[in-house]
N, C-alpha and C positions, 0 to 999 in steps of 0.2 A: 662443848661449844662456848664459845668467849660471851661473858656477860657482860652486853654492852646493847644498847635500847635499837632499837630497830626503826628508829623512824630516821627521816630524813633530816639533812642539815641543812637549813632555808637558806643560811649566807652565802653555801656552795651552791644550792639548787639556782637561786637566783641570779648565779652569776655564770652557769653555763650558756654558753653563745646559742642561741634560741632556734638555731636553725643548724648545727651542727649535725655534719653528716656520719661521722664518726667520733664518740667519745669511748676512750680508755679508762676507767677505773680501778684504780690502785689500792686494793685493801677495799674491794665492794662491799664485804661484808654479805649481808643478807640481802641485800642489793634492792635497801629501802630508797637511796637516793636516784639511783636509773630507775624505780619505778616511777617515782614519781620524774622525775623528766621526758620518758615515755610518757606519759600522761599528754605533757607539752609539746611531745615531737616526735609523733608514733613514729615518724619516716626514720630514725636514727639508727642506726646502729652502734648500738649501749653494748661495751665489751667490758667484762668484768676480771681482776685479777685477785683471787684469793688463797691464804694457804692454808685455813682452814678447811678441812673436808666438808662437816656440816653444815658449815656456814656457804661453802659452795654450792652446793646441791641447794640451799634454798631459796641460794641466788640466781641457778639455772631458769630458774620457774618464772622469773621476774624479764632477767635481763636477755640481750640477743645471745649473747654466748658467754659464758666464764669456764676461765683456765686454773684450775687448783695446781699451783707453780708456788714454788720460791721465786718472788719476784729478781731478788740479787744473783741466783742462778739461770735463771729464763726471763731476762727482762721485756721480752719482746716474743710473749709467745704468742701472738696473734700478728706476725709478720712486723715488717719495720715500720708499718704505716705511710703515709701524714695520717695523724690524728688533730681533729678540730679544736678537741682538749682534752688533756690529760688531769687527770683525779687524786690527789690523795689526800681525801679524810681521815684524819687522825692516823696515818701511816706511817709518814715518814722516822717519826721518831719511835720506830720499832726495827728499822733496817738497822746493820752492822755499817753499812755504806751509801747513808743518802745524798751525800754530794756525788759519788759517781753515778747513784740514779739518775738524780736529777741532768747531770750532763748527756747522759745516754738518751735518755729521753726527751731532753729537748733538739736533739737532732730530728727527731719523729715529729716533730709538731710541725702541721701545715703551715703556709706562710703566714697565717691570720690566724693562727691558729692561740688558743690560750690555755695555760698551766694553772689548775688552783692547786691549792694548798690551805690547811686547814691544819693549824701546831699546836702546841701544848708552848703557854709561855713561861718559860724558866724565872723569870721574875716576879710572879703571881707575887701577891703579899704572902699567902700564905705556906709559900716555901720557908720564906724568914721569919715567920709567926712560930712553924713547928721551929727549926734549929733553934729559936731563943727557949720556948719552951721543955727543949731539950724528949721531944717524942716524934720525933721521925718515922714514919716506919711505910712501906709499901703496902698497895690496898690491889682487889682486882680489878678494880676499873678506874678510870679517871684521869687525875693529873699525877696521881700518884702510882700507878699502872704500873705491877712488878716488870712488863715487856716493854717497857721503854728502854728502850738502849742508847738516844741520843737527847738532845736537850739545846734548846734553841733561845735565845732572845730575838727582840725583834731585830737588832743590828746583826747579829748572826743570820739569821736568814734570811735577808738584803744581802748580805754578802754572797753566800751561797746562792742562790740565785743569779747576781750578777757574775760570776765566777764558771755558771753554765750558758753564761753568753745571754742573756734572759734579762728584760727589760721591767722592771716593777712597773704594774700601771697603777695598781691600790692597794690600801692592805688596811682592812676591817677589825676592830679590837670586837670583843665578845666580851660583854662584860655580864658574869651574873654575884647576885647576892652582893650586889654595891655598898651598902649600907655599912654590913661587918668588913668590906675593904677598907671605907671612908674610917671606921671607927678603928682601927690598928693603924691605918698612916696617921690621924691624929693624935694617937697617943705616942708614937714613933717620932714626931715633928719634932720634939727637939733635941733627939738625937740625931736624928737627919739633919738638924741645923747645926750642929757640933760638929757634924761630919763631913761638913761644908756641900750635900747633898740637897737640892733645890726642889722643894716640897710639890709643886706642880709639879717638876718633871718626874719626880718620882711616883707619882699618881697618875700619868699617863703610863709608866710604864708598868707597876703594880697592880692595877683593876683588872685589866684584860687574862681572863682564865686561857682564851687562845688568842691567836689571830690568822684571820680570813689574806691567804693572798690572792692577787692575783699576774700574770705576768707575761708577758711575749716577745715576741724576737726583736720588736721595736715598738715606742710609742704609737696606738693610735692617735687619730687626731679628735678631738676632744668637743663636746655639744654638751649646753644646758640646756633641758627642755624646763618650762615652767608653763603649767596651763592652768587653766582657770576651770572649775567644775559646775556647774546646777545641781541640786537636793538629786540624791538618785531618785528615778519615777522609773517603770517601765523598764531598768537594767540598760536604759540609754547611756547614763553617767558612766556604767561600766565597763559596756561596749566599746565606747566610742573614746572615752579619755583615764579612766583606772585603770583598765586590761593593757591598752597598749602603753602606758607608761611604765606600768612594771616589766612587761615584754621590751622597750628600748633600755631601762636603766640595765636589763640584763649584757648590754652589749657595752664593750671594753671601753673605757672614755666617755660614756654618756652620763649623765643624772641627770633626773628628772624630779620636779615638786609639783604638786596637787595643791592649789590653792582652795580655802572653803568658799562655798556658798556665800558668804557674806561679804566676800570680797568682790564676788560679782554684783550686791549690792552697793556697794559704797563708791566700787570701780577707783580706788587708790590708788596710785602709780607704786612701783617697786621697784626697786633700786637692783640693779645688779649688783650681785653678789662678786665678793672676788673669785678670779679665777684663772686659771693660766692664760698664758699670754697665748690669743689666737684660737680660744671658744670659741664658738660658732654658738649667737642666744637664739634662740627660738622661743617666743613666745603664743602659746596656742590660745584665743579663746572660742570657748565650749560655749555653743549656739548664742553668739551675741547679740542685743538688741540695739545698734548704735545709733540711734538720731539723732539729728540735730546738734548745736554746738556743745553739749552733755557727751552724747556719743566721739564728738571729734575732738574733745579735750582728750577722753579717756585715751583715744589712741594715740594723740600727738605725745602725750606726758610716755608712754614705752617706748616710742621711736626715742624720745630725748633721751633715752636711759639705755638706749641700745640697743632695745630688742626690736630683732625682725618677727612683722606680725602679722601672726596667721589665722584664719574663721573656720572653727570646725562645726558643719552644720550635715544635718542628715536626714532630714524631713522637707518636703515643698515648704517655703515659706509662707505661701501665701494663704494658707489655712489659719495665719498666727493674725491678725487684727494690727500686732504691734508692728508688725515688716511690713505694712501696707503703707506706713507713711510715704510722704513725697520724700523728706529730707531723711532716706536709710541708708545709714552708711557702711551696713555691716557686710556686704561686701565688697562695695569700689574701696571703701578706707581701708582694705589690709592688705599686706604684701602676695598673700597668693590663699587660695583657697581649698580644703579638704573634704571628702564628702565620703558616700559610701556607694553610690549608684550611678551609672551611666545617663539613665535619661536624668536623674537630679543636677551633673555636672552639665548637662544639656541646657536646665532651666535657668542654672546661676551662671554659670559662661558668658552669658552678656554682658555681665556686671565685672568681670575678672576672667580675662583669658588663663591667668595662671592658677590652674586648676586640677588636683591630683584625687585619684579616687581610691578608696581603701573599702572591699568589700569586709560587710561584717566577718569577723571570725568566731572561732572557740579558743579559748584560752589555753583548755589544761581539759582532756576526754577523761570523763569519768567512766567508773567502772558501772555497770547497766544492774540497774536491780527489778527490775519490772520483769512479767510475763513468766511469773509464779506459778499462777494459777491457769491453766486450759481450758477451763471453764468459768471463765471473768473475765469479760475486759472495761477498761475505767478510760472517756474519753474526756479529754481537758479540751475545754474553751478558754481561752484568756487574753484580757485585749484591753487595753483604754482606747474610747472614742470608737469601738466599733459598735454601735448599736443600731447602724443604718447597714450593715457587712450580714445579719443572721436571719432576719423575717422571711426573706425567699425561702428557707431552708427550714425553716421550725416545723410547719405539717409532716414534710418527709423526716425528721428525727423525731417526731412524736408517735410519727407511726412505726419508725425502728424500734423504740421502746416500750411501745407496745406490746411488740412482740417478742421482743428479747427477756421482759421480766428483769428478774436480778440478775440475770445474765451481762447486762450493762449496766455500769453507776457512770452518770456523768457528772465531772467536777467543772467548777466555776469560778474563775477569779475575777472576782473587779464588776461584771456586768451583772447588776441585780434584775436587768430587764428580762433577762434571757433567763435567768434561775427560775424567775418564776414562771414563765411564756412553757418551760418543759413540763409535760404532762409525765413526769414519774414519781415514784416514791424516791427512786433509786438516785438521785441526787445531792449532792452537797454542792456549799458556796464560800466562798473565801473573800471578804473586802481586800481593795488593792493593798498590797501588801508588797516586802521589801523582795529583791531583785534576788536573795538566796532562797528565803520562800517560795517564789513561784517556782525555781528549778526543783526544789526537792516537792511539789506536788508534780513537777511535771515527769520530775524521774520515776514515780509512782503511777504511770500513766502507761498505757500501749499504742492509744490514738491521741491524735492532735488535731482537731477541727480549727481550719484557718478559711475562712470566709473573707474573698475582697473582691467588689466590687469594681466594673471597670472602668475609672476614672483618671482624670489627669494626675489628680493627690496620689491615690492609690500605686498608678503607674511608675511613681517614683520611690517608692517606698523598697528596703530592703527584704531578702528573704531571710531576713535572722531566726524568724519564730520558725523556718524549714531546720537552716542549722542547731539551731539546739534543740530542738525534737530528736536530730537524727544523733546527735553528741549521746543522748540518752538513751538509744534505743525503742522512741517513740516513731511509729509509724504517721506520716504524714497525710493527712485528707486534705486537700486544698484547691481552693479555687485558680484558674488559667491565671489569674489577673498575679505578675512577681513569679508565682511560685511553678509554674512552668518552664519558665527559661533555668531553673535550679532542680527540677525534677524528672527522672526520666521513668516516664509512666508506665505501671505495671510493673518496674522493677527497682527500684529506690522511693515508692511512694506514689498514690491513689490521685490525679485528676479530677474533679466533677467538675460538669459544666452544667448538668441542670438540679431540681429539686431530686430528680425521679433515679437520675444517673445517680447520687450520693444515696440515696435511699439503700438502692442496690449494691453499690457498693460498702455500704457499711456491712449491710448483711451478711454481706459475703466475708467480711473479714472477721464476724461474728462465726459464722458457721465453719472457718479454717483459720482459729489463730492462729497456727505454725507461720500460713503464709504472711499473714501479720508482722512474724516475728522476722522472716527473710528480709521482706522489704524491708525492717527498719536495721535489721544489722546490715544490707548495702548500703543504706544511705550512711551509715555511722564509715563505713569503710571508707565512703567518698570524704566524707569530711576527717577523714583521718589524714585522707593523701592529698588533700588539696585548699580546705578550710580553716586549717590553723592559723592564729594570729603568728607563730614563732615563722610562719613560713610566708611572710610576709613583712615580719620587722624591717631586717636589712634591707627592702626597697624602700621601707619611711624612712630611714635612718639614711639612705644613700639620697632621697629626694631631697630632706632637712639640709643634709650639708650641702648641696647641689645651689638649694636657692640664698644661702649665706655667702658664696661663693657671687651669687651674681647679684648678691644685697643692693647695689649701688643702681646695674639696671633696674632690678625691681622696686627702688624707690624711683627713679627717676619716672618710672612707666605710675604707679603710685601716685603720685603729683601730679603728673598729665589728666588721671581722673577726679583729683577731690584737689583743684590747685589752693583750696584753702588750705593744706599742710604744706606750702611751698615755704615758709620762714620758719621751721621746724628742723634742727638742726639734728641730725641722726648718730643722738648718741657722746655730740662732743666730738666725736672723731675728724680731726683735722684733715682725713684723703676722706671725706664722708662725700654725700653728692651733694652740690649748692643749691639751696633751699629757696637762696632770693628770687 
């Protein structure tokens, strides 16, 4: 079996299309990269092409299917396709014939379809490090790989690509161990200047040990997203603007930047960055508080720079003191607004007809380590601001643990009222803590107690803490109020409507944790087939360029609400809509 590490390669993970119904992998290897994409997109079918035997066989176990083929003899043994994208990590330069691969192949690519690519770059510094040194010699892995049979620069494989009718859209240098690069081109610098060889350029092209392509039958059309963040609390930050940025920049033509915290402090204007001509800017901010002329400077100074601007909010406001003002302009001031819940786009809709909803997702399904043990189960509570959500229900769990003994621990995050109000030994507590924290106590977990009361606040609120219970293979207990309209009772997850109903049913799921375990691997299947953020991106992504496209109404409608940005010129652009 070829010694070559077995994890994934992020620059290629990252850049498979997120919602791909078919990808092809060329040289899967052990088929660490589809597993991990499967993580992101259980729905795919991950086809793997390997010529190793062992290394097939330990990719069967991972991926939908792999074909142990010489790929140059069977280049297509999983039918002609459309495939969404085609794969090859560190492959190509092992074929006798990768430019006729590559052409054969890019006939199979669906119409949207995209090719990565992942090389070995012929110019690394230290190909010319060894020849000066005069010790060359082949290794079993690497850039020196006695199976390499071809050898590429980065204008070679521009070409080759464009030569399979194939459209470059990017192409990522990989730079490692920079330092000992920096230090051979400076000692090289003036022989490269003797050689009439241009010292940048040859340090762009010298550092990169590979490079990342990527490539399609034609240009997409092209979005900068740039959002603005809050400190993460609660896994909101990541939910709501981390997850899905990495989930858009995954798609052909987009980038996206994360501005810090401190930028939401000072509220600085930023400059568009250059970019091709006919970006579509998207500017997102993450739960803004805009009053007053402070608030309408910040937005009018991004309209002048260009960007169309959007409020991503996902809680009632009106729990927050600060959105109570008279003069809040966080959402008549922006272009169009994003939320997570139906009755929420219910409450803000007044303020902004243009309003899109993004229910919460899951990122990337981990693998389940919980329900070990058949005789234990560990129920998690965890919550900011619920401490009005558990008092009806504390008698009937003190009497569960009562009688349970150590048969139940219950964990605690963040609520120290409730830590102590449990009458067991069998307890631990966790102060609020960071947004990977609470997942790895909750993957440690069987039960999930979500207590909500039935209120207006409440009623708006998302069923996140349902989906990542169910990501985990956490069975859910939860109150009618959200977590009903996402649960289908008695068989993805346990209902209580009173003290006495949750009593019993916890016992019950004490006295049969198999059943336990069913319910929560249904709910893990539903969120597999219908929760993911990948299955969901291209409708953000299609709504973003949707409302760039009608930028002109949307300021015009914009203005008609807050006509104080009516002398705010958008962006400089001469066809912009007149502000006087």
């Amino acid at each position: 079996m070829p010694n070559y590490p077995d994890l994934p390669n992020p620059d290629l993970l990252d850049r498979i299309p997120p919602d791909a119904g078919t990808v092809l992998d060329v040289g899967c290897g052990r088929g660490a990269l589809g597993e991990a994409y499967l993580g992101r997109n259980p729905r795919c079918r991950y086809l793997g092409i390997e010529s190793d035997p062992e290394c097939a066989e330990a990719a069967a176990h991972r991926l939908s299917e792999v074909a142990c083929v010489d790929v140059e003899a069977t280049p297509l043994p999983f039918g002609a396709g459309p495939f969404d994208c085609i794969i090859y990590g560190d492959s190509l330069e092992h074929l006798r014939d990768p430019w006729g691969i590559l052409r054969r192949h890019a006939a199979a690519l669906s119409e949207n379809g995209v090719l990565l690519i992942c090389v070995p770059n012929a110019e690394h510094w230290s190909f010319a490090e060894r020849l000066l040194a005069g010790r060359f010699a082949y290794e079993d892995s690497g850039l020196f790989d006695r199976t390499h049979l071809r050898w590429f620069t980065q204008d070679s494989m521009r070409r080759a690509l464009e030569e399979a009718s194939l459209s470059v859209v990017d192409v990522v240098p990989r730079v490692f161990a920079p330092e000992r690069g920096e230090a051979f081109i400076q000692a090289m610098a003036p022989a490269l200047a003797a050689l009439g060889v241009d010292v940048p350029e040859y340090r762009r092209r010298a550092l990169p040990l590979q490079h990342v392509w990527r490539a399609m039958h034609r240009p997409p059309p092209r979005l900068h997203l740039r959002a603005s963040m809050l400190d993460p609390v609660g896994g909101v930050s990541h939910v709501r603007i981390a997850q899905p940025c990495q989930a858009l920049a995954s798609c052909a033509g987009v980038r996206t930047e994360i501005l810090p915290a401190s930028w939401v402090a000072t509220h600085q204007g930023v400059a568009v960055a250059d970019g091709p001509a006919g970006e579509a800017r998207i500017f997102l901010l993450h739960r803004p508080v805009l009053t007053g002329p402070a608030g309408l400077a910040m937005v009018a100074g991004l309209i002048a720079e260009g960007w169309l601007v959007l409020c991503e909010f996902d809680d009632h406001p009106g729990v927050f003191p600060a959105m109570r003002q008279e003069e809040l302009y966080s959402f008549r001031a922006v272009h169009a607004v994003q939320t997570s819940t139906t009755p929420l786009a219910a409450v803000l809709r007044p303020q902004n007809p243009e309003i899109a909803v993004f229910p919460n997702a899951i990122a990337s399904l981990p693998s389940p380590v919980n329900f070990r043990d058949p005789g234990h189960l560990t129920m998690l509570f965890a919550g900011i601001n619920r401490s009005q959500e558990w008092p009806p229900y504390l008698a009937a769990i003190n009497a569960v643990t009562a009688l349970a003994g150590e048969r139940l621990t219950i964990r605690v995050i963040a609520d120290r009222g409730f830590f102590d109000a449990l009458d067991t030994p069998h307890k631990s507590f966790t102060p609020l803590c960071d947004y990977d924290t609470y997942l790895q106590q909750l993957s440690t977990c069987e039960i999930c107690f979500m207590p909500l009361r039935d209120n207006g606040f409440n009623r708006c609120k998302s069923d996140l803490k349902f989906i990542e219970a169910a990501a985990h293979r956490v069975v859910a207990l939860a109150s009618p109020t959200v977590y009903a309209d996402a649960i289908e009772e008695g068989k993805t997850g346990l209902i209580f409507r009173t003290p006495a109903n949750l009593e019993r049913q916890l016992l019950h799921l004490l006295a049969a944790p198999d059943r336990a375990c069913i319910l929560a691997e249904a709910a893990r299947s539903v969120v597999a087939q219908h929760r993911m953020l990948g299955q969901q991106t291209v409708r953000r992504l299609a709504w973003y360029r949707s409302l760039w496209e009608r930028r002109d109404e949307l300021h015009q409608a914009l203005v008609a609400r807050v006509p104080q940005l009516a002398g705010v010129p958008f962006g400089g652009r001469r066809d912009s809509v007149p502000l006087g």
